[in-house]
C-alpha positions in Angstrom: 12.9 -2.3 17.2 11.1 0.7 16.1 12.3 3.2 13.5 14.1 6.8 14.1 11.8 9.0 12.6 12.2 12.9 12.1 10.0 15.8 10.1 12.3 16.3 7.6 13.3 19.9 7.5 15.8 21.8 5.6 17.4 23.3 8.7 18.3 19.6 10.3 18.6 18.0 7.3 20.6 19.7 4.8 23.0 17.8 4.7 21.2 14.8 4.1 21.5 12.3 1.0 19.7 9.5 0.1 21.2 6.3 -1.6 19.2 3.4 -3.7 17.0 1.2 -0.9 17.6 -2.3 -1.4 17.4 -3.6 2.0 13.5 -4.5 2.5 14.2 -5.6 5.5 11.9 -3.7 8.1 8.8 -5.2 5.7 9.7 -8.9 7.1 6.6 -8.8 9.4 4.1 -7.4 7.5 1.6 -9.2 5.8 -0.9 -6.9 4.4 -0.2 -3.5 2.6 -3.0 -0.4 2.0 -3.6 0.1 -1.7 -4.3 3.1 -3.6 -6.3 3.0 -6.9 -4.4 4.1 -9.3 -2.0 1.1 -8.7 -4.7 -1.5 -8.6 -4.0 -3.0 -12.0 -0.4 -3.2 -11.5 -1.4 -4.7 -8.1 -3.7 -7.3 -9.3 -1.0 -8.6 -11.8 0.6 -9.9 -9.2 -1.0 -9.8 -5.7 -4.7 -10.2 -4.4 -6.1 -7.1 -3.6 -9.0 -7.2 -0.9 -10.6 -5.2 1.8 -10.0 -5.2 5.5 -11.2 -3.0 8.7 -8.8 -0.3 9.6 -10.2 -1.3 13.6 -7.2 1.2 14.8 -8.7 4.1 13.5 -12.6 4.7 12.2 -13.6 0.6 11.6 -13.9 1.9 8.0 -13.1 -1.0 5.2 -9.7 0.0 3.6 -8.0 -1.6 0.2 -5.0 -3.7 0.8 -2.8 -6.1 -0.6 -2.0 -9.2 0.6 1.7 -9.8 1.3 1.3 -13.4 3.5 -1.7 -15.6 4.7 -0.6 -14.9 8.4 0.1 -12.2 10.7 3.9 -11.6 10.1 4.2 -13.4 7.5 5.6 -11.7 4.3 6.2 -13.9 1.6 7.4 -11.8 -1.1 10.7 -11.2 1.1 14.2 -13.6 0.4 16.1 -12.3 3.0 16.1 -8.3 2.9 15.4 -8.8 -1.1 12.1 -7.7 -2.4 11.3 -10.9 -4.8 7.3 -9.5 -6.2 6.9 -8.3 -9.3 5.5 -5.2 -8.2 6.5 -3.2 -5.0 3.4 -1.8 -4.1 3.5 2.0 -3.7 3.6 2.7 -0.5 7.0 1.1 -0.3 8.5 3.1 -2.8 9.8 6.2 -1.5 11.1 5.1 1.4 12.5 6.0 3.9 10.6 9.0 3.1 6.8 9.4 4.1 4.1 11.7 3.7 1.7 12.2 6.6 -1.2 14.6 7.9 0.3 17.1 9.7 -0.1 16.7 13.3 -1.2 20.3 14.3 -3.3 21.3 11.3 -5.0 18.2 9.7 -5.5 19.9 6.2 -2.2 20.2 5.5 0.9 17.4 5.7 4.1 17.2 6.3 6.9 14.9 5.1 8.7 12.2 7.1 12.3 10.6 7.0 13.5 7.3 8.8 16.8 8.1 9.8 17.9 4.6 11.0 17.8 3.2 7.5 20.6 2.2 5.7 19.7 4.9 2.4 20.2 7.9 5.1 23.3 9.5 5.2 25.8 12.7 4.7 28.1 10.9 1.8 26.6 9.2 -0.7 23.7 9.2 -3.2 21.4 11.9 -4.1 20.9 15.1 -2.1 17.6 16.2 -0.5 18.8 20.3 -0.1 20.5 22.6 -2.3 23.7 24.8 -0.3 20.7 27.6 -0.5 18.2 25.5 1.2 15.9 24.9 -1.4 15.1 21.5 -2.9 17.0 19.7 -5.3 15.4 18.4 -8.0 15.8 14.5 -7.0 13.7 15.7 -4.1 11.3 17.8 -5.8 10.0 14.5 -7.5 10.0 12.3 -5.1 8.0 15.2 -3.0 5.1 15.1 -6.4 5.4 11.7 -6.4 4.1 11.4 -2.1 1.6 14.2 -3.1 0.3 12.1 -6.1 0.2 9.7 -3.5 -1.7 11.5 -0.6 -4.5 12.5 -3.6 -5.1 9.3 -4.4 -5.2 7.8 -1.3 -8.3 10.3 -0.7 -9.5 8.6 -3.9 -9.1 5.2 -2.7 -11.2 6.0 0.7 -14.3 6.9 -1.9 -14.1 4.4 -3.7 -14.3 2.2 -0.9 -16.8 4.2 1.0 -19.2 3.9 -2.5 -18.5 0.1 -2.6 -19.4 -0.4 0.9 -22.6 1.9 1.1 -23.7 -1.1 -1.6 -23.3 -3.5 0.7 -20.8 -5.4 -2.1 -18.1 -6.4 0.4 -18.9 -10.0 2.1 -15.9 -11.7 4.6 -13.8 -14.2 2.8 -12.3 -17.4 3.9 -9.4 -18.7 2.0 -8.7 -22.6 2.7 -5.7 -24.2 1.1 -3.4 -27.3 2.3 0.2 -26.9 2.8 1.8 -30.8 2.8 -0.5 -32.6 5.3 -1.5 -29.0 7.5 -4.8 -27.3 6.6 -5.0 -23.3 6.8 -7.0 -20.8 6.7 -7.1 -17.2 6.3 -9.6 -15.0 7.2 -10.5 -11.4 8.9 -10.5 -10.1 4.6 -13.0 -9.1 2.9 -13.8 -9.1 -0.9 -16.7 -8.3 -3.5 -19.7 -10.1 -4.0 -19.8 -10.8 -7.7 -23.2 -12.0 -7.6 -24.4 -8.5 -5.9 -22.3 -6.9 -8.3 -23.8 -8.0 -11.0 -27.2 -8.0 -9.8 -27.1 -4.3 -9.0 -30.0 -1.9 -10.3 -29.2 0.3 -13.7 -29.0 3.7 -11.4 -26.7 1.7 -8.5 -24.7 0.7 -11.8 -24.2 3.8 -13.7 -23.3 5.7 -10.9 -20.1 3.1 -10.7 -19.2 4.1 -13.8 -19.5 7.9 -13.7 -17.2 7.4 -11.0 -14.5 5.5 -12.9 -15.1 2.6 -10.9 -16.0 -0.1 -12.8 -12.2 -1.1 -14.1 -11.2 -1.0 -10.2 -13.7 -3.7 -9.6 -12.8 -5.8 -12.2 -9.2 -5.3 -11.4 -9.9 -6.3 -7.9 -11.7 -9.7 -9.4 -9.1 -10.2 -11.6 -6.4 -10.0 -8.4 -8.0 -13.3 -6.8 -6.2 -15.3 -8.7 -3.2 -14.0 -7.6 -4.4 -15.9 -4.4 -2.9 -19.6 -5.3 0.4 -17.7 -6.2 0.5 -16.4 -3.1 0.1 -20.1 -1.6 3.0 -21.2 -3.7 5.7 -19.3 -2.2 5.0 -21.1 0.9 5.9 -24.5 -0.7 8.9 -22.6 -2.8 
């Protein structure tokens, strides 16, 4: 079933409040989840971060986590109970979204799920003041998306720079669950050995750019791989 989503604006919605989320619930079928960079070494504590083509828009390689090792498959969900150690960022603030704004590109708007259980007129924090202007508990959640939306720009560059190197190479992930053998691919993840072997100037430039550490975080993430593969047998 799909979700009820509305601009939010302060005419329709000033009455709106927004409680804690804690029902996950609308994540149970999604298995991979876009990355920006300034989370990547939370990320990689936790979950593998790889690279994937974003086929339903450009065919451009885009950073994602891995949530399952199938399509639909989430295994960080108990229920409607996130269980992860780290929710990734994009998860955070919802049921509230930020997203380009359909009739001017170059600037964004901000969207609301109004079938989710945090939505209402009673409880929790509200979105409006009486005078229409935004209360504070909105205010930061609004920075917070902005922060967000900039580094999701961020994160496209850094991918674009990586890719332009030719470092990204498909990988195939083979593991055994009880007497079944699986494997995962369609991801993508960095060569270390052309990493490595990359020229001073190809090199330096990485770390003018800052990113070095987001490599290395990225390395560090594959070994977050095999826990993945144990919540299947938990």
């Amino acid at each position: 079933m799909s979700s009820k989503i509305e601009q939010l604006n302060k005419e329709s919605h000033k009455n709106l409040k927004l409680k804690p989320n804690t029902d996950f619930s609308h994540l149970k079928n999604q298995h991979l989840a876009p990355v920006v960079i300034h989370e990547f070494y939370s990320v990689a504590t936790d979950l593998p971060i790889v690279f994937v083509k974003n086929e339903e828009i450009n065919d451009d390689f885009m950073a994602v986590t891995m949530l399952g090792l199938k399509a639909e498959e989430n295994l960080l969900l108990d229920g409607n109970k996130w269980t992860g150690y780290y929710l990734p960022a994009s998860f955070t603030h919802y049921p509230l979204s930020l997203m380009p704004n359909p009739n001017d590109p170059k600037q964004y708007v901000i969207n609301i799920v109004m079938d989710c259980e945090a939505v209402n007129e009673e409880e929790g924090e509200a979105l409006f003041n009486e005078d229409g202007s935004e209360t504070e508990f909105f205010t930061q959640h609004r920075q917070s998306l902005e922060n967000l939306y900039m580094s999701a720009k961020g994160t496209i560059d850094f991918v674009k720079a990586i890719t332009k190197l030719d470092l990204l190479e498909p990988l195939t992930i083979n593991f055994t669950i009880g007497d079944e053998k699986r494997a995962v691919t369609g991801v993508h993840a960095i060569n270390q050995e052309k990493f490595h072997n990359l020229s001073d100037k190809d090199f330096n430039e990485l770390k003018e750019k800052g990113y070095l550490n987001l490599i290395y975080a990225h390395f560090v993430s594959m070994n977050q791989i095999q826990r993945l593969i144990n919540r299947i047998s938990a």
